[in-house]
Backbone of each chain as ProteinMPNN parsed JSONL, in Angstrom:
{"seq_chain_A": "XXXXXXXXXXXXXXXXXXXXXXXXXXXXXXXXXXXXXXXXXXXXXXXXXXXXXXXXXXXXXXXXXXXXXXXXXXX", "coords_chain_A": {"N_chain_A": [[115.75, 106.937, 107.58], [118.545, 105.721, 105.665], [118.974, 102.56, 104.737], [122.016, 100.084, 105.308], [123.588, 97.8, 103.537], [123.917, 93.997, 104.631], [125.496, 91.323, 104.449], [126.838, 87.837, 104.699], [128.793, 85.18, 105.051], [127.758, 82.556, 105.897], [127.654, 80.162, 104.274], [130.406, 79.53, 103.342], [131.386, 78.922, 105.511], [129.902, 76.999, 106.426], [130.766, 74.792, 104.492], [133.316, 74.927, 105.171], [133.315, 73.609, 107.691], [132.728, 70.876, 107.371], [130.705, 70.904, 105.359], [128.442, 71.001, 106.895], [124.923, 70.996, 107.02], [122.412, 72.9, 105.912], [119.955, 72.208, 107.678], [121.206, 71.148, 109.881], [122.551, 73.297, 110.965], [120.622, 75.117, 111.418], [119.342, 73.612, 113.409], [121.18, 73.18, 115.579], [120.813, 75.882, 116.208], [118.302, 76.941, 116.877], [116.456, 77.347, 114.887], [114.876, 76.728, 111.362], [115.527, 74.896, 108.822], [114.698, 76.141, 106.505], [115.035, 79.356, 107.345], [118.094, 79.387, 107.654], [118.364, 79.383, 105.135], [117.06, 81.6, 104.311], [118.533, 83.192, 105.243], [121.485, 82.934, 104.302], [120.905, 83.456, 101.98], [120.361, 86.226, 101.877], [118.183, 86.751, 102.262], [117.268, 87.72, 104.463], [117.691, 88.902, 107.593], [118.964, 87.981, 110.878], [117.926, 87.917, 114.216], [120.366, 89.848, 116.788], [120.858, 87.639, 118.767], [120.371, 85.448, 117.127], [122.396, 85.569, 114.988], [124.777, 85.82, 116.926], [124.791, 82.848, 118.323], [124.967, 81.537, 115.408], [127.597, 82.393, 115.119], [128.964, 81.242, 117.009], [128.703, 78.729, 116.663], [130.258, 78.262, 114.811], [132.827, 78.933, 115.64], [134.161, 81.535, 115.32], [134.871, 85.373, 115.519], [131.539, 87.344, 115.157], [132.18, 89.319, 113.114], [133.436, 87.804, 111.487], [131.142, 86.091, 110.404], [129.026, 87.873, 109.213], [129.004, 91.035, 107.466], [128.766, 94.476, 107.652], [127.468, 96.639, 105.377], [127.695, 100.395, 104.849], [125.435, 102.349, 104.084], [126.024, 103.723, 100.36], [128.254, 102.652, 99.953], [130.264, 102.791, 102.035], [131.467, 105.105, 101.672]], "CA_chain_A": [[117.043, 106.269, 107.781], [119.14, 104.803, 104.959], [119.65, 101.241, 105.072], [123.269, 99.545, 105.055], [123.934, 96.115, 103.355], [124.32, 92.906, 105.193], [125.84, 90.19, 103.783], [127.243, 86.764, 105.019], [129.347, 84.035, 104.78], [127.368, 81.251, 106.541], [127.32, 79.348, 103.092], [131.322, 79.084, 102.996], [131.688, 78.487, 107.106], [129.549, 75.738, 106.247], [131.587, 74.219, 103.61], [134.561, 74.764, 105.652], [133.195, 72.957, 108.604], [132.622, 69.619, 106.948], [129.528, 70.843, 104.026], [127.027, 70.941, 107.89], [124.143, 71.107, 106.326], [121.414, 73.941, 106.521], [119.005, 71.807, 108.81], [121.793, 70.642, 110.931], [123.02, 74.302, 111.558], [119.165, 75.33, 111.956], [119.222, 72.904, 114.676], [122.103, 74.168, 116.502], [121.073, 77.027, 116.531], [117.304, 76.527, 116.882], [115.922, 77.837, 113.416], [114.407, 76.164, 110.717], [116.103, 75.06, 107.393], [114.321, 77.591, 105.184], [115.79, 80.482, 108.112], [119.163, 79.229, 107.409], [118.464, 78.887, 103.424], [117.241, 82.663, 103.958], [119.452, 83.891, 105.878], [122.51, 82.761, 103.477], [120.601, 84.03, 100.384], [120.24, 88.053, 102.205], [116.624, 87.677, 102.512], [116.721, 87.63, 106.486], [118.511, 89.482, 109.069], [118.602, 87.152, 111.802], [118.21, 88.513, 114.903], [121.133, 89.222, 116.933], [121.369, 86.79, 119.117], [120.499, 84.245, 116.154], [123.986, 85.78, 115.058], [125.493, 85.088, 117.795], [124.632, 81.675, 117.845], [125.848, 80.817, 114.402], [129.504, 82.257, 115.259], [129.347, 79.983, 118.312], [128.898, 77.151, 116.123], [131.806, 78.13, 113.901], [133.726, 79.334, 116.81], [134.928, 82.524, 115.106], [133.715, 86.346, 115.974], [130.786, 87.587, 114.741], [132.13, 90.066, 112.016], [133.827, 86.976, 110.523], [130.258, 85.992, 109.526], [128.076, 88.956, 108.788], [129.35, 91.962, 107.316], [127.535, 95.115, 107.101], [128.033, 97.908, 104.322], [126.931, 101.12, 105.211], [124.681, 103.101, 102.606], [127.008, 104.59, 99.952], [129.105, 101.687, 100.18], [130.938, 103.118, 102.937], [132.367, 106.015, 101.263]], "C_chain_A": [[117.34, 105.37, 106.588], [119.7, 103.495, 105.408], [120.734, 100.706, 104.476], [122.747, 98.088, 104.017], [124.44, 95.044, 104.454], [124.395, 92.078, 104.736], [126.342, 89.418, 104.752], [127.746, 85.808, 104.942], [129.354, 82.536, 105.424], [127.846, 80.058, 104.964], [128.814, 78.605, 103.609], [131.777, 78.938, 104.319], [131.244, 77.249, 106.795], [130.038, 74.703, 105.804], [133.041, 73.822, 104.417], [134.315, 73.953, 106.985], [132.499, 71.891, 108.195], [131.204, 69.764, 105.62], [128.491, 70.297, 105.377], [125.962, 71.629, 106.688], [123.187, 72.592, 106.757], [120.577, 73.097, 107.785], [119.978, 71.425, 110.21], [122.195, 71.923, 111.822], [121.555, 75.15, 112.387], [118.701, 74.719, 113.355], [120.016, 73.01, 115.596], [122.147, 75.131, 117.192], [119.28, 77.47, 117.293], [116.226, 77.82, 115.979], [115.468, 76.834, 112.734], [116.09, 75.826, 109.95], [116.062, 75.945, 106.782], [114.874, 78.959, 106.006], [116.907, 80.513, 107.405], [118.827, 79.736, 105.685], [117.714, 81.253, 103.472], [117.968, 83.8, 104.317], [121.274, 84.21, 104.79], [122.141, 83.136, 102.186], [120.466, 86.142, 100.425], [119.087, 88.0, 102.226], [116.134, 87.815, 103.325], [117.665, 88.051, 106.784], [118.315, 88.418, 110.183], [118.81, 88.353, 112.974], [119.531, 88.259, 116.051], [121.351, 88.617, 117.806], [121.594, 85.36, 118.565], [122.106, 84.263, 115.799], [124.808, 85.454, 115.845], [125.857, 83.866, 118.321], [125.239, 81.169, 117.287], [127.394, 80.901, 114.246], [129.532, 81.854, 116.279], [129.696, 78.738, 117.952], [130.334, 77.075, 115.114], [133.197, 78.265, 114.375], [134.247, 80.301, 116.003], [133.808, 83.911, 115.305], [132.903, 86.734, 115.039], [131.009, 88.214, 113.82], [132.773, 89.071, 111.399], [132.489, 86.497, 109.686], [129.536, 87.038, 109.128], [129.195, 90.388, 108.804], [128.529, 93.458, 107.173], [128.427, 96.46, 106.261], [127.537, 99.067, 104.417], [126.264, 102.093, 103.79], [125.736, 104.232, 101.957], [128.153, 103.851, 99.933], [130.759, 102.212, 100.929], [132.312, 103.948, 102.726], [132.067, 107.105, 102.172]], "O_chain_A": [[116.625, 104.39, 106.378], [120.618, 103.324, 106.21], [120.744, 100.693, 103.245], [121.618, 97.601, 103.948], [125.421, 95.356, 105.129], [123.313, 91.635, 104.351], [126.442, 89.992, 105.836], [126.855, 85.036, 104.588], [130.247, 81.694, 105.517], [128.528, 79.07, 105.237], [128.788, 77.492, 104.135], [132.995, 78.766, 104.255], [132.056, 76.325, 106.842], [129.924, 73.648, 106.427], [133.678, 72.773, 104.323], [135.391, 73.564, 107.44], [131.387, 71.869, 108.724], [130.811, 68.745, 105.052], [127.769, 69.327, 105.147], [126.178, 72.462, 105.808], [123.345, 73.196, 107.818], [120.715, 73.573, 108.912], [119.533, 71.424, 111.358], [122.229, 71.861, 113.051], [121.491, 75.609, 113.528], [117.917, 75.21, 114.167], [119.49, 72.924, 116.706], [122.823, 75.464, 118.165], [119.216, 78.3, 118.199], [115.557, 78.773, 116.378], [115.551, 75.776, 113.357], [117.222, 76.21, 110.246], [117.02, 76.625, 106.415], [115.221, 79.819, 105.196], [117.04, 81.397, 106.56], [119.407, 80.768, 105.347], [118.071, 82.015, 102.573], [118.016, 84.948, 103.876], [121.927, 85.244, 104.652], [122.983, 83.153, 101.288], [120.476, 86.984, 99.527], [118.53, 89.098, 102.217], [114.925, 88.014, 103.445], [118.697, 87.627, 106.265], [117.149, 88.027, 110.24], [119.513, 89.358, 112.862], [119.885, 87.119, 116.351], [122.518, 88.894, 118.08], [122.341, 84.464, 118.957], [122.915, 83.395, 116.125], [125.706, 84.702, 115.465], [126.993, 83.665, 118.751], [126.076, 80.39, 117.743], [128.191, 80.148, 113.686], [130.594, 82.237, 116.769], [130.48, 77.921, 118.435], [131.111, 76.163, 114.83], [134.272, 77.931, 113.876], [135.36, 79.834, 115.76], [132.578, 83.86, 115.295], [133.341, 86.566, 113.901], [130.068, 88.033, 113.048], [132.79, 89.435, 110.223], [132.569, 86.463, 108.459], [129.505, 86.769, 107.927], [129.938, 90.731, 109.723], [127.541, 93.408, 106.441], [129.52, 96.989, 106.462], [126.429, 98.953, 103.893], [126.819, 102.328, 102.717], [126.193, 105.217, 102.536], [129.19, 104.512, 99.889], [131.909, 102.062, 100.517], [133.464, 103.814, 103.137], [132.704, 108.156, 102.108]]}, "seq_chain_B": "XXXXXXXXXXXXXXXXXXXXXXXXXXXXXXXXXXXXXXXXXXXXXXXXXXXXXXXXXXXXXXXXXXXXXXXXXXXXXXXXXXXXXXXXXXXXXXXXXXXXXXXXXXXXXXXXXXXXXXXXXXXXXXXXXXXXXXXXXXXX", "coords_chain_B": {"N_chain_B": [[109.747, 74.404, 101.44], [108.748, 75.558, 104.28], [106.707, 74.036, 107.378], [105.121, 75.938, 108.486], [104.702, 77.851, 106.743], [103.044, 76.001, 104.621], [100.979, 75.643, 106.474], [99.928, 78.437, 106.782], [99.18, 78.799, 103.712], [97.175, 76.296, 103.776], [95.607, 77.87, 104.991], [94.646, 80.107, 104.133], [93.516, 78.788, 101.746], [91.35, 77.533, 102.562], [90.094, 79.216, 104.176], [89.442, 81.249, 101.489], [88.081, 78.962, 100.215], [85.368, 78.345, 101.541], [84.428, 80.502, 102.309], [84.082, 82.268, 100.206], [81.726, 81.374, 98.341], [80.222, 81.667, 100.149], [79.88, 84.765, 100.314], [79.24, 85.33, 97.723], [76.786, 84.133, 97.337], [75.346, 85.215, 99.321], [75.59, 87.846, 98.212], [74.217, 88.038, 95.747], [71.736, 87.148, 96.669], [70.588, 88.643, 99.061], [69.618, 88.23, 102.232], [66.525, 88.044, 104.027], [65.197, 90.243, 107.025], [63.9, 88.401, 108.876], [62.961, 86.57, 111.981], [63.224, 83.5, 112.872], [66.32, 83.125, 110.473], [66.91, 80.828, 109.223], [67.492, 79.594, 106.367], [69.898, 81.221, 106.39], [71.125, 80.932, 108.434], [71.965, 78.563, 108.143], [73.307, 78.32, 105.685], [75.787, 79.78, 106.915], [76.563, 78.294, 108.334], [77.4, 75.801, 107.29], [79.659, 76.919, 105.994], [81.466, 77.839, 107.72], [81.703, 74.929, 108.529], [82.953, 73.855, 106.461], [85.555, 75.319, 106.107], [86.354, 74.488, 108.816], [86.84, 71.489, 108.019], [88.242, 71.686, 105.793], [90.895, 72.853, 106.943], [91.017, 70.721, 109.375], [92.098, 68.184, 107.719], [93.655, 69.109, 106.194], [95.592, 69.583, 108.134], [96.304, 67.439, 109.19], [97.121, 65.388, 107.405], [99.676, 67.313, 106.758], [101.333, 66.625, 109.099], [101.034, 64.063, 109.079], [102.524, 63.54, 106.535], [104.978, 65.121, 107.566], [106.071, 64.934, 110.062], [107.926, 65.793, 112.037], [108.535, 68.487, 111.818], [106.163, 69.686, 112.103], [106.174, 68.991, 114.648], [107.771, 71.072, 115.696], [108.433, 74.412, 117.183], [107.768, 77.524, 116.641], [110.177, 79.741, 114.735], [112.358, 82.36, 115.182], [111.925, 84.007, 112.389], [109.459, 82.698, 111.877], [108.156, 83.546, 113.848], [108.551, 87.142, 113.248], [107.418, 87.227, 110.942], [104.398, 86.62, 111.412], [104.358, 88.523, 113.626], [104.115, 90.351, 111.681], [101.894, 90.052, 109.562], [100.021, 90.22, 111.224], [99.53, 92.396, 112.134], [99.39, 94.224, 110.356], [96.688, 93.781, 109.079], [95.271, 93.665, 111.331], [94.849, 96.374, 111.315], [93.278, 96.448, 108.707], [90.788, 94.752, 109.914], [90.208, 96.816, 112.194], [89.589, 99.074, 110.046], [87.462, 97.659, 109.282], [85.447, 97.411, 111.173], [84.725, 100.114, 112.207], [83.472, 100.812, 110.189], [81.6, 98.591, 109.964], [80.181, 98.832, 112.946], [79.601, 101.665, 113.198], [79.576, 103.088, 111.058], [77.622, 101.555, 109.046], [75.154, 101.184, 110.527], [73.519, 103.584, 110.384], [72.478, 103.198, 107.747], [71.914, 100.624, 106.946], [70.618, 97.29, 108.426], [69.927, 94.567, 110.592], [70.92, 91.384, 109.202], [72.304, 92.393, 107.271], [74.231, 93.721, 108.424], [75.325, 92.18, 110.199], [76.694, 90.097, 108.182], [78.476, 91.762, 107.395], [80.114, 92.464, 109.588], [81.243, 89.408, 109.625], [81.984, 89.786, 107.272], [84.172, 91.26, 107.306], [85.708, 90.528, 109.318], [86.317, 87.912, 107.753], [87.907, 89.334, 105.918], [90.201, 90.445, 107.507], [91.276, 87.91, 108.349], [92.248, 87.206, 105.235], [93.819, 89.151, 104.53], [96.003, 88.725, 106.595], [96.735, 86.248, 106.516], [97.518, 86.224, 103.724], [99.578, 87.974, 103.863], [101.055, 86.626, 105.311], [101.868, 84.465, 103.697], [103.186, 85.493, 101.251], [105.199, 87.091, 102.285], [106.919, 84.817, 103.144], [107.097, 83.466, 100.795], [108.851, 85.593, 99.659], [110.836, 85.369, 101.138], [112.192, 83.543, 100.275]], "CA_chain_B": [[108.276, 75.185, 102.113], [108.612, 75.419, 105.739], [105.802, 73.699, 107.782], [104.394, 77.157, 108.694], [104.233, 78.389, 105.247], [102.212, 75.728, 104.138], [99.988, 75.721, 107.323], [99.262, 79.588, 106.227], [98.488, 78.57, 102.49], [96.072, 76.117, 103.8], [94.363, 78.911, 105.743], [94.563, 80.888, 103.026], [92.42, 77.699, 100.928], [90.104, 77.259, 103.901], [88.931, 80.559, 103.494], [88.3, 81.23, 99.722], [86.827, 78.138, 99.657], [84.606, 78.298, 102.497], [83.477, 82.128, 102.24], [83.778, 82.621, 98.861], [80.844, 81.075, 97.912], [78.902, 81.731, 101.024], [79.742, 86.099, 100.316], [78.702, 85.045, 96.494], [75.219, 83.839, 97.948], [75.084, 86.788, 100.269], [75.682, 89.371, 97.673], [73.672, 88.009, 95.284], [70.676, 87.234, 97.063], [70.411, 89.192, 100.321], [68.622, 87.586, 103.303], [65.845, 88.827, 104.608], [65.733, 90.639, 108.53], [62.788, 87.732, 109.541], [63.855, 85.474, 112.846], [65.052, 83.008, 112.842], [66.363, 83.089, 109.107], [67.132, 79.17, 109.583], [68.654, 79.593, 105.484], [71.18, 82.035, 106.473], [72.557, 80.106, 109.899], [72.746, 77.157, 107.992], [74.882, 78.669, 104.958], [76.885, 80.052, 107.634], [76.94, 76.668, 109.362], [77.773, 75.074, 106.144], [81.187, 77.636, 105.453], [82.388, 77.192, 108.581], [81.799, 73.038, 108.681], [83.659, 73.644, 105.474], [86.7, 75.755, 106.567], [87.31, 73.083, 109.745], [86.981, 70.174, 107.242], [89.924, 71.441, 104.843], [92.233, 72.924, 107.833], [91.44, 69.486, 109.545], [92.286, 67.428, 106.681], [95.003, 69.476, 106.036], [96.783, 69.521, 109.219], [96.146, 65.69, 109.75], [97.975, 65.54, 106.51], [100.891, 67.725, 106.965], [101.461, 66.082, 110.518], [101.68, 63.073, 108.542], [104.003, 63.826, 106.178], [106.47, 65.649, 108.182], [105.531, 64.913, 111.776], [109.084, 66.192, 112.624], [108.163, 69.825, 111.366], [104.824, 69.658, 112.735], [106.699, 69.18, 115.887], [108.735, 72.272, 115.963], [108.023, 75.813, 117.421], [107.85, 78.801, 115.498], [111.35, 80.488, 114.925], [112.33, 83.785, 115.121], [111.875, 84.544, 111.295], [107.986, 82.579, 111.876], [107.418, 84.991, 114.457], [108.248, 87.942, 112.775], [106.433, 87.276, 109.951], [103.355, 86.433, 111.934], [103.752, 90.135, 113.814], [103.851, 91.998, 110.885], [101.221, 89.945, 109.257], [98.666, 90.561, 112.623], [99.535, 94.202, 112.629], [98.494, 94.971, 109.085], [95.415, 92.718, 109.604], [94.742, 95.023, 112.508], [94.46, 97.757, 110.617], [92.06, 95.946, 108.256], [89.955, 94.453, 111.194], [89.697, 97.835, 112.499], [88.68, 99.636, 109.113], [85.873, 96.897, 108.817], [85.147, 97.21, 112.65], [84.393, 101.237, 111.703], [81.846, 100.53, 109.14], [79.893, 97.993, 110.127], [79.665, 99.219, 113.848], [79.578, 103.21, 113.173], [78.363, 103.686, 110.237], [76.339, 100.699, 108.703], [73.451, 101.403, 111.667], [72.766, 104.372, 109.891], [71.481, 102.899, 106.706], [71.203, 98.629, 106.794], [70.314, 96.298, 109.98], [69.956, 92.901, 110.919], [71.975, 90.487, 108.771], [73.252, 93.087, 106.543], [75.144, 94.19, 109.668], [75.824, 90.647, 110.459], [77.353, 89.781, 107.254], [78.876, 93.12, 107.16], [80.918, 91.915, 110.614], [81.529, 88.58, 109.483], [83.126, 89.93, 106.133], [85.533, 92.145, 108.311], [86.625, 89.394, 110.093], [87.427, 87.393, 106.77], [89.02, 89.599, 105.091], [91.56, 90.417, 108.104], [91.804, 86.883, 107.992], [92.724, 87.262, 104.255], [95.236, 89.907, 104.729], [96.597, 87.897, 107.491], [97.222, 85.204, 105.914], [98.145, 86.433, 102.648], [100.596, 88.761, 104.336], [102.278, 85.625, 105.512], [102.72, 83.619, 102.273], [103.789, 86.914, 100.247], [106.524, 87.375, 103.54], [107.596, 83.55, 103.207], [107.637, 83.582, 99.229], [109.881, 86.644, 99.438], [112.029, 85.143, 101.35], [112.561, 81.98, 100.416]], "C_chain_B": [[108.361, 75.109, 103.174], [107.035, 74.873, 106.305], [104.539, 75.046, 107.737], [103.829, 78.115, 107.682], [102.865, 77.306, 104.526], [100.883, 75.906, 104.966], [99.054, 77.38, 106.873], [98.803, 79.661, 104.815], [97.22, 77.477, 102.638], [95.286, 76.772, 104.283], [93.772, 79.104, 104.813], [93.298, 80.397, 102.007], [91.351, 78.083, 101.34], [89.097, 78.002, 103.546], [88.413, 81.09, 102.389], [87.379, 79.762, 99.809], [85.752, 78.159, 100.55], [83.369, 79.629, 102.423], [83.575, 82.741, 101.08], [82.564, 82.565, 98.239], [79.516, 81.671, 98.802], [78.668, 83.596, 101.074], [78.723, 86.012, 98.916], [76.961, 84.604, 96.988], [74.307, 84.702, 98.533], [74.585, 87.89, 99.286], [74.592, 88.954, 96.744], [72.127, 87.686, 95.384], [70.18, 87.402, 98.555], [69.427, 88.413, 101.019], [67.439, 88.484, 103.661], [66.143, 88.767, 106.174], [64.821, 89.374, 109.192], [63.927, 86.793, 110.41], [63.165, 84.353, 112.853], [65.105, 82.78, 111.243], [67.236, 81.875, 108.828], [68.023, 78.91, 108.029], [69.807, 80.24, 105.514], [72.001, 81.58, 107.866], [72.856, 79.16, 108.716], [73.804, 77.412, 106.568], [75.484, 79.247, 105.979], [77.784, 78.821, 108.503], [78.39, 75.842, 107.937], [79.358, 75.793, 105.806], [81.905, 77.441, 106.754], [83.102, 75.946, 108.625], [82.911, 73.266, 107.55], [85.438, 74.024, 105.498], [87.252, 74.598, 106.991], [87.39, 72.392, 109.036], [88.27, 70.311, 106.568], [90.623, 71.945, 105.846], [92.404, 71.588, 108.756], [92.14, 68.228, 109.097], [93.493, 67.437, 106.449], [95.976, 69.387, 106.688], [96.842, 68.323, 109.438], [97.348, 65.275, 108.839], [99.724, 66.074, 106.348], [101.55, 66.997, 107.713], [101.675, 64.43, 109.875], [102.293, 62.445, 107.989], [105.474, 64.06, 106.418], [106.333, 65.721, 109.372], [106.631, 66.073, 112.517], [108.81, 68.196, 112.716], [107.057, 70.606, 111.998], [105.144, 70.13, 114.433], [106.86, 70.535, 116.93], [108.23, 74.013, 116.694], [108.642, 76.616, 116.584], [109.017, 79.203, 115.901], [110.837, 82.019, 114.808], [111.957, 84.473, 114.14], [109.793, 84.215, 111.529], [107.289, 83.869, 112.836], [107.305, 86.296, 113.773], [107.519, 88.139, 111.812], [104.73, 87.171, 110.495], [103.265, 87.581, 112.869], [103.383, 91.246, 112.923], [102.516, 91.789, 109.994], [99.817, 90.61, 110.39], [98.587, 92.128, 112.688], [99.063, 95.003, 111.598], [97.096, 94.551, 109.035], [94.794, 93.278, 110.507], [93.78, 96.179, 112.121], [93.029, 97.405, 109.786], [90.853, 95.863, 109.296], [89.033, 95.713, 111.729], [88.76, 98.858, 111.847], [87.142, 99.204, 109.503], [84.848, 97.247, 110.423], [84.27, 98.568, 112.857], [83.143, 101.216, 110.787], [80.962, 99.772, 109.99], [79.749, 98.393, 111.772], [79.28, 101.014, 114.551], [78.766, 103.474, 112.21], [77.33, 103.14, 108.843], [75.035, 100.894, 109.416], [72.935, 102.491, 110.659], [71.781, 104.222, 108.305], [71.237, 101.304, 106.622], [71.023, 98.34, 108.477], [70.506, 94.855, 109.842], [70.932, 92.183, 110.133], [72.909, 91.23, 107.787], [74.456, 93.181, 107.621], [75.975, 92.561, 110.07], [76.485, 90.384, 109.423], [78.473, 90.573, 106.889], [80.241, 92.626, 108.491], [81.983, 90.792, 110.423], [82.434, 88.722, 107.928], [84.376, 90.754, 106.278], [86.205, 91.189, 108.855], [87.497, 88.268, 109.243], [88.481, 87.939, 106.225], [90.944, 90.237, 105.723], [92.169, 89.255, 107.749], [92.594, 86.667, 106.763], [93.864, 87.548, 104.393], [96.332, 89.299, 105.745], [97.57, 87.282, 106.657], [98.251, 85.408, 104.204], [99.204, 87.169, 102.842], [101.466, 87.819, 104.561], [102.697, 84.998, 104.611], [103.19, 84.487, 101.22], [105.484, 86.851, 101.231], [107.165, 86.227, 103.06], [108.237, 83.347, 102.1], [109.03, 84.351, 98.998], [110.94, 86.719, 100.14], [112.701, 84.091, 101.161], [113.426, 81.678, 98.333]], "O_chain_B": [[107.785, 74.043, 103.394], [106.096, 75.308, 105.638], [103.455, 75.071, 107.154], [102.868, 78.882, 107.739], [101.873, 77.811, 104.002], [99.837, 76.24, 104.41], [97.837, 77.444, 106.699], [98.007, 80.571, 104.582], [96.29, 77.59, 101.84], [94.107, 76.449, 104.139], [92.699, 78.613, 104.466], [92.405, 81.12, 101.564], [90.512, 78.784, 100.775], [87.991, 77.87, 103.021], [87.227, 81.377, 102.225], [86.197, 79.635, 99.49], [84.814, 77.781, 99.848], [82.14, 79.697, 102.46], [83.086, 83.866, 100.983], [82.194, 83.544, 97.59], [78.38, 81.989, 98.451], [77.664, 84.027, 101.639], [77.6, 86.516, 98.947], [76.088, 85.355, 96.553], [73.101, 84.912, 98.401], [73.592, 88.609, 99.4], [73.668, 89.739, 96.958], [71.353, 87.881, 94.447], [69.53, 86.551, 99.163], [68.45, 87.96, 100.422], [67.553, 89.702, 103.523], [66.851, 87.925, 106.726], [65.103, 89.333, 110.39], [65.043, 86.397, 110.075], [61.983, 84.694, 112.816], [64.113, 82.313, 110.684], [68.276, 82.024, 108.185], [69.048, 78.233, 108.096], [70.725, 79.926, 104.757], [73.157, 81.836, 108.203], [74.028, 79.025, 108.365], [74.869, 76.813, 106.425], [76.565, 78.942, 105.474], [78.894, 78.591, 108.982], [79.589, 75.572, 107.868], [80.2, 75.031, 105.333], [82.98, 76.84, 106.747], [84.306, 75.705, 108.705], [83.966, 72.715, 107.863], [86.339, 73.301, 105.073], [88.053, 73.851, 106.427], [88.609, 72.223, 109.028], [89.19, 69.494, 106.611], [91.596, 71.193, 105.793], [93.546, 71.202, 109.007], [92.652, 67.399, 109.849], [94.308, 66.515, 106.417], [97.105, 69.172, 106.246], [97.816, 68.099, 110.157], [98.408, 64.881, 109.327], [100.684, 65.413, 105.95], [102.547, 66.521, 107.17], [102.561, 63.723, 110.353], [102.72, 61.32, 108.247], [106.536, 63.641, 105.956], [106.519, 66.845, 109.838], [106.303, 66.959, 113.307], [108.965, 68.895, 113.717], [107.03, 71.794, 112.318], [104.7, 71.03, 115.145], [106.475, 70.895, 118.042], [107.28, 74.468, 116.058], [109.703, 76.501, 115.97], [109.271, 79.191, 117.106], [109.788, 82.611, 114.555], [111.569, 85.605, 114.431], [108.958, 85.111, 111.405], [106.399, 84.7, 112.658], [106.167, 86.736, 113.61], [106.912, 89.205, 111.715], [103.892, 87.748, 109.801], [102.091, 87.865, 113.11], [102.806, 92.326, 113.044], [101.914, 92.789, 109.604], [98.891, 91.36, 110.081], [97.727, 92.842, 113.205], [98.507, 96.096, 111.703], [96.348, 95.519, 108.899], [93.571, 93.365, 110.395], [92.674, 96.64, 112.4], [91.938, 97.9, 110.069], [90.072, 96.798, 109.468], [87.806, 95.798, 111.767], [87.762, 99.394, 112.329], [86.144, 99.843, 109.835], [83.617, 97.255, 110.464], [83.234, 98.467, 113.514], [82.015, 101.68, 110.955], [79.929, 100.124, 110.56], [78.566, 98.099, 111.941], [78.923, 101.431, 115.653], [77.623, 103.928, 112.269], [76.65, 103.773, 108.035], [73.952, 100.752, 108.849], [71.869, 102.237, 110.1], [70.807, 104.863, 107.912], [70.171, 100.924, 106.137], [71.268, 99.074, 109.434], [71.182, 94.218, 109.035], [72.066, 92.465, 110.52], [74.039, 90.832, 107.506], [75.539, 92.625, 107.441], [77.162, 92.238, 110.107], [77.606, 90.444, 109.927], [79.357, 90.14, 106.15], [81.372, 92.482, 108.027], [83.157, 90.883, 110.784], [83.318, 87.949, 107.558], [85.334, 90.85, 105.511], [87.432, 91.158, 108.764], [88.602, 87.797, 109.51], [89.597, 87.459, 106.026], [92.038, 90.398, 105.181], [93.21, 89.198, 107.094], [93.623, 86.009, 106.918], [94.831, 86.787, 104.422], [97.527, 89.504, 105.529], [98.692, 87.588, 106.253], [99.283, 84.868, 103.805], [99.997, 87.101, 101.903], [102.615, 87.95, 104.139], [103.915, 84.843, 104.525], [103.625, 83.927, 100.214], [106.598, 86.6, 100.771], [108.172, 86.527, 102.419], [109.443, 83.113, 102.014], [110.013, 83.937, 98.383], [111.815, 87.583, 100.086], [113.692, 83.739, 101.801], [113.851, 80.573, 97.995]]}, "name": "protein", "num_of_chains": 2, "seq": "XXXXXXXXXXXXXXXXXXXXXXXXXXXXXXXXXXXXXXXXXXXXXXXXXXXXXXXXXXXXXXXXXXXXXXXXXXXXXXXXXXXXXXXXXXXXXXXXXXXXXXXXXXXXXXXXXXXXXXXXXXXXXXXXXXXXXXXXXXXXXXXXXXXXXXXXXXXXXXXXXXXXXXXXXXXXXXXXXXXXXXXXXXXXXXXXXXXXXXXXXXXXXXXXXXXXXXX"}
């Protein structure tokens, strides 16, 4: 099985909801810091109900934060 | 560094320093099978005492640094990293588990076999552990 891309826009939710910090959203959500810090860099999948979670805290749906690209960049 | 990352790099210490020296002793001057071989408990005594001393030290330490961290339960990312580390570690475990209880009998005994056990069990430990601070590194 070819794997898609997943990307994310926790970084700029963050920003847009006052610059919350990684530990504060980690704690929201109940993750670490370094989760968050790898989660917003692509080097973690969270699982999804972690996802689900973090668009609770932003209040918008879930494909507003995580996008996924399918292999072949969805040609 | 997440709490859990460092807690698995002090393992990681614990054990080279502890059984490093005491395989280095081993290999280089085999025990004899005579009972009780009162120099070979007590280097074994001695790598252990040594392990607990730096993961005690260490965790007293951490815990006093970052109590808050210390606190915390493993997340979802600690867990997974700590299944996939245990499951390759397995595999190791098992290799070593194959030798020295299949087919070491057929040519060494007594402490060979014993040492032979006890270096299966580190070096899961190794892979363990090193599986987790490779995982953490690479994601961090």
């Amino acid at each position: 099985m070819r794997a898609g891309t997943i990307s994310n826009r926790v970084r700029l939710l963050r920003f847009q909801h006052g610059e919350m910090t990684q530990a504060e959203l980690g704690k929201r959500i109940g993750v670490t810091r370094q989760t968050i810090a790898a989660i917003e860099a692509g080097k973690y999948s969270p699982s999804l109900e972690a996802a689900f979670r973090i668009a609770a805290v932003f209040q918008v749906p879930l494909e507003d934060v995580f996008q996924w690209t399918p292999p072949g960049g969805g040609e | 560094m997440s709490y859990r990352e460092k807690v698995a790099w002090l393992s990681l210490l614990a054990i080279l320093v502890a059984f490093g020296p005491y395989f280095a002793v081993v290999a280089t001057a085999p025990p004899d099978d005579t009972l009780p071989n009162l120099r070979q408990l007590w280097l074994f005594a001695i790598a252990v005492a040594v392990q607990l001393a730096i993961l005690g030290a260490g965790h007293a330490l951490f815990r006093l640094r970052t109590p808050e961290e210390a606190r915390e339960p493993a997340d979802e990312r600690d867990l997974a990293i700590q299944r996939r580390s245990v499951s390759i570690a397995y595999g190791t475990l098992i290799a070593g588990v194959i030798m020295v209880a299949i087919i070491m009998p057929f040519y060494a005994g007594g402490w060979a076999i014993v040492n032979g056990a006890i270096f299966a069990i580190v070096l899961a430990e190794l892979v363990s552990y090193g599986v987790t601070v490779v995982a953490y590194r690479r994601q961090s």
